[in-house]
C-alpha positions as CSV (number, residue, x, y, z in Angstrom):
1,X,19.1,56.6,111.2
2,X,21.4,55.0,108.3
3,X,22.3,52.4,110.5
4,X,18.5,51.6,111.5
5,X,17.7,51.2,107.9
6,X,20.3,48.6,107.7
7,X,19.6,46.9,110.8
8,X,15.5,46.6,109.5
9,X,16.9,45.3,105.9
10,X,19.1,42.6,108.1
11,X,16.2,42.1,110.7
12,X,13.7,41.5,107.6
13,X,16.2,39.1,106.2
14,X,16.3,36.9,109.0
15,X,13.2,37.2,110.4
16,X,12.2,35.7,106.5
17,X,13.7,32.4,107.5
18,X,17.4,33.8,106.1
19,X,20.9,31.8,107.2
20,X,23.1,33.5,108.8
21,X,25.5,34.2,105.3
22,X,21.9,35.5,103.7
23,X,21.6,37.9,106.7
24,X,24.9,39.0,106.3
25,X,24.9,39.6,102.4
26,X,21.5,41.4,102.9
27,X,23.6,44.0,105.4
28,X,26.3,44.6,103.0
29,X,23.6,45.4,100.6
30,X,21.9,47.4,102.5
31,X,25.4,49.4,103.7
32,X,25.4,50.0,100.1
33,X,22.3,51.1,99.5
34,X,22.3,53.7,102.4
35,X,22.5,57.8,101.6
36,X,22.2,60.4,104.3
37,X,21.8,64.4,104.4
38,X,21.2,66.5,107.4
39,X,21.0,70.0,108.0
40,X,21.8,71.9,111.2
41,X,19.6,74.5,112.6
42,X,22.7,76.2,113.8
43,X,26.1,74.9,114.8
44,X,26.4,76.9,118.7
45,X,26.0,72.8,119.9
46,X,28.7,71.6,117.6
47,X,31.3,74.4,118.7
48,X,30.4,74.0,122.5
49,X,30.8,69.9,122.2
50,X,34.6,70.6,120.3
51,X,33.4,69.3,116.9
52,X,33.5,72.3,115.4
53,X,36.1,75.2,115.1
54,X,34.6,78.6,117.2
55,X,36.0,80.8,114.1
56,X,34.0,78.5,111.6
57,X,30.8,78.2,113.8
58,X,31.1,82.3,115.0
59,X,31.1,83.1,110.8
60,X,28.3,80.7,110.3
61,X,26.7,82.6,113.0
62,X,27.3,86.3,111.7
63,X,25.9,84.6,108.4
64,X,23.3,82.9,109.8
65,X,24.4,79.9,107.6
66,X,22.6,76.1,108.2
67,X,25.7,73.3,107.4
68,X,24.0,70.5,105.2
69,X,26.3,67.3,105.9
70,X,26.4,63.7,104.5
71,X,28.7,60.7,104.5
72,X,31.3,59.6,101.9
73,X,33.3,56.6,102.3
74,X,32.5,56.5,106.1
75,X,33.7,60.6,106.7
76,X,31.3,63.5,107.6
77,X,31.8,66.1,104.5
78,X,30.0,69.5,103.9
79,X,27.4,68.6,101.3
80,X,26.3,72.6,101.3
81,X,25.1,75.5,103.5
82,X,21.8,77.4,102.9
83,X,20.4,80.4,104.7
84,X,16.7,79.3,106.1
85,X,15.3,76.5,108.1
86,X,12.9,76.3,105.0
87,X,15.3,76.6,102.4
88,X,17.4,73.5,104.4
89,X,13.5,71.2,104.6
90,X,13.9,72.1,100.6
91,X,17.3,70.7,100.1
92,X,16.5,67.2,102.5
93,X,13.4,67.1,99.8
94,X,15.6,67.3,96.7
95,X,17.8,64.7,98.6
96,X,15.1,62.3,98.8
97,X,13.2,63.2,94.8
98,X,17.2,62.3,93.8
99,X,17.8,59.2,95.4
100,X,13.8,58.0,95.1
101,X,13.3,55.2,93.9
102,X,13.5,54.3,97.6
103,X,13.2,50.9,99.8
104,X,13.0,53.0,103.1
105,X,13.4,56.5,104.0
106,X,13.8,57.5,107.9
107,X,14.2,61.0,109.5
108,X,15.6,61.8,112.3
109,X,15.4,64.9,114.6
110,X,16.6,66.5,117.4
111,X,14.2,68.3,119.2
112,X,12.5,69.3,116.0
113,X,9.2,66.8,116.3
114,X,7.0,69.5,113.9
115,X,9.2,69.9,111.4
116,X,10.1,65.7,111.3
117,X,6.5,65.4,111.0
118,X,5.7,68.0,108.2
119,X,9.3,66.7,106.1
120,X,7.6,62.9,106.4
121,X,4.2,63.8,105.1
122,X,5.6,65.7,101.9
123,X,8.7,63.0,101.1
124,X,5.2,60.0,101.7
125,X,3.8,62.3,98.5
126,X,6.8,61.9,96.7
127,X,7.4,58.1,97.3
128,X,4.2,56.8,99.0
129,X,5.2,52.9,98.4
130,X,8.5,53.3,100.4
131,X,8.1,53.5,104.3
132,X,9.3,56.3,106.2
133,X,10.2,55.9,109.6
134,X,10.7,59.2,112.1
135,X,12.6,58.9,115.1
136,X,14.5,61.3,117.8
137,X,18.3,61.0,117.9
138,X,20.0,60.0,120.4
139,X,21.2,62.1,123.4
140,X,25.0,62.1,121.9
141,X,23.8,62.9,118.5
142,X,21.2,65.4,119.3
143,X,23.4,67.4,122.1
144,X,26.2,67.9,119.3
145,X,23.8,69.1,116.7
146,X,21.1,71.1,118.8
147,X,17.4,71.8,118.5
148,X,16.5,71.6,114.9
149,X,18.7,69.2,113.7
150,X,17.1,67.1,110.8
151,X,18.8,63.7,109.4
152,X,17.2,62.5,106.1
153,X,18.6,58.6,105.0
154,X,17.4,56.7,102.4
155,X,17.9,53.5,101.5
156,X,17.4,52.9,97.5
157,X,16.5,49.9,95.3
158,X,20.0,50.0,93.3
């Protein structure tokens, strides 16, 4: 989804009547610009696919703990944990009311339409001039992180 943002922002750009160096400036502004957060609905997918140690997923299981994960200088890094679906929805809210004000904001989901759907209608309340886009995830992204996987990226006016 981060890199959708930037290839609408580079699209935009050129579809505008940008040169080719315009185009390209636009895409390293919008690389910039780009913040992501997503929370796992459980990380049996991640083990099973070898991204994710069994010990570490079996204690996240006996905890019933949902990984929240974002990106830092190009690396996946544990942005969190938290202990409910709901409480996860809460933290991808926060994400967005802390990054707002916001150019774009897309969601992603695997298998997870309802809650994509419910996630986009409050985050339109909180920034109703930016335009959220929800989409599915891909088959390799959505078989490592399962049913209920939810990606929250943002792309902000700084």
């Amino acid at each position: 989804m981060g890199l959708a943002l930037i290839a609408v922002a580079a699209a935009r750009m050129a579809r505008a009547g940008g040169s080719l160096s315009e185009v390209l400036d636009e895409t390293r502004k919008a690389m910039s610009q780009v913040k992501m957060l997503s929370m796992f609905d459980t990380l049996k997918y991640a083990v099973a696919g070898g991204r994710i140690n069994k010990s570490i997923g079996k204690i996240a299981s006996i905890l019933n703990i949902r990984p929240m994960l974002t990106f830092r200088n190009g690396e996946v890094v544990l942005a969190g944990a938290v202990r409910t679906y709901s409480k996860g929805v809460e933290k991808l809210v926060d994400f967005v009311k802390r990054t707002l004000p916001a150019q774009e904001i897309g969601i992603a989901h695997a298998a997870a339409h309802q809650a994509a759907e419910k996630l986009r209608q409050e985050i339109s309340l909180l920034s109703p001039a930016s335009n959220v886009i929800v989409s599915q995830m891909g088959a390799s992204l959505g078989a490592h992180g399962g049913p209920g996987l939810l990606l929250i990226a943002v792309r902000t006016r700084e």
